[in-house]
N, C-alpha and C positions, 0 to 999 in steps of 0.2 A: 735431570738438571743438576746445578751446582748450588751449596751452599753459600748465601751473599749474607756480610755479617752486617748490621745496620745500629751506630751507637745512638745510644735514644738521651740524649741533652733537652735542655730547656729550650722554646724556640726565640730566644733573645740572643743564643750563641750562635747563632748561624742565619745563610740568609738562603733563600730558598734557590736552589738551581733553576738553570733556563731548560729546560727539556722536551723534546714533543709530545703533542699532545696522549699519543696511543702509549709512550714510554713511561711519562707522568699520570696518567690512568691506572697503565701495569701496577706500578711501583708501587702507586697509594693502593690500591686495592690489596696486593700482597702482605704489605706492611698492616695495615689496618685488622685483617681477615687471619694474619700469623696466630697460630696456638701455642706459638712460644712464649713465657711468662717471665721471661728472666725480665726483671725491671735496669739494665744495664745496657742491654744488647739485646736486639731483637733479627733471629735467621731467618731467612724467606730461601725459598727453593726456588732458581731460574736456569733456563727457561722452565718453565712450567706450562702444560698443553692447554688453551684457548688463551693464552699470555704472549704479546709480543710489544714488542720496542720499534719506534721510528728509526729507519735507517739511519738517518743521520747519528745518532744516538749510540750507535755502536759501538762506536768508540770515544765515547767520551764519559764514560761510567763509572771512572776512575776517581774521582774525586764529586762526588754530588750529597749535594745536603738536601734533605725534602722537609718542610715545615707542615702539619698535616695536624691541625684540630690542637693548636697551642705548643704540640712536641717537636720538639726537631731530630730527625732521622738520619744518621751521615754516615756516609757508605767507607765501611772499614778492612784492614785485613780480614781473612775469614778468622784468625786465629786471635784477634783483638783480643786481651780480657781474658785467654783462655790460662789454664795453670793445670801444666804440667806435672806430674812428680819422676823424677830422675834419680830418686833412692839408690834403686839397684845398679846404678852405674858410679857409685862411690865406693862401692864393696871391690877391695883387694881384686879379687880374680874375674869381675868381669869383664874391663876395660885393658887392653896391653898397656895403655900408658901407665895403669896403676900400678901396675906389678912392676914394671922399669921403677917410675919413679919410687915402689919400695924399695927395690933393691939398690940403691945410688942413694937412698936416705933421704929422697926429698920427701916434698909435700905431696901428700894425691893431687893431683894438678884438675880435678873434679871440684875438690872439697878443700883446695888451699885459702881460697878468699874468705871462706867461712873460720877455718882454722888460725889464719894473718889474724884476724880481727876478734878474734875470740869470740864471735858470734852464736847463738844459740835459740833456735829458731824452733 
């Protein structure tokens, strides 16, 4: 299956999707039953084997909010929330643009908005 990222709000920000019944079954059971603990975001694996969706449903999974025991659950990029680190691609020789823009004097074009603004993170 693939990883579904679900942001977990209060259920006052959202209203609850129309969904069928075997799809809204899936969902809350997955979501509920997740051993994922992040209090931000919660992943559920799908498909997942004795779990299925109403046809009609199929494509419309794209934007659903599930309100589910006071919390509401709204279905996000998988990468919502996530943070990256991209250190090693601000370093001189690993990126060609940076070594261009060394040599022509500019800015790392990585690390210039941070460097413009004197930022320091």
């Amino acid at each position: 299956g693939l990883r579904s990222r679900w942001e977990i709000k209060d259920a006052t920000e959202c209203t609850h999707s129309i969904l069928g019944t075997e799809t809204n079954a899936t969902l809350v059971d997955l979501l509920t039953k997740s051993s994922d603990t992040n209090p931000f975001v919660r992943d559920i694996i799908f498909p997942t084997r004795g779990y299925s969706c109403s046809v009609d449903d199929t494509l419309a999974l794209d934007d659903v909010e599930l309100v589910i025991g006071g919390i509401c659950y709204k279905r996000v990029h998988p990468d919502h929330m996530s943070v990256y680190d991209f250190t090693y691609w601000t370093l001189e020789d690993t990126h060609p643009g940076n070594m261009v823009a060394a040599m022509e004097g500019e800015y790392n074009p990585i690390k210039k908005w941070m460097d413009l603004d004197n930022n320091v993170f």
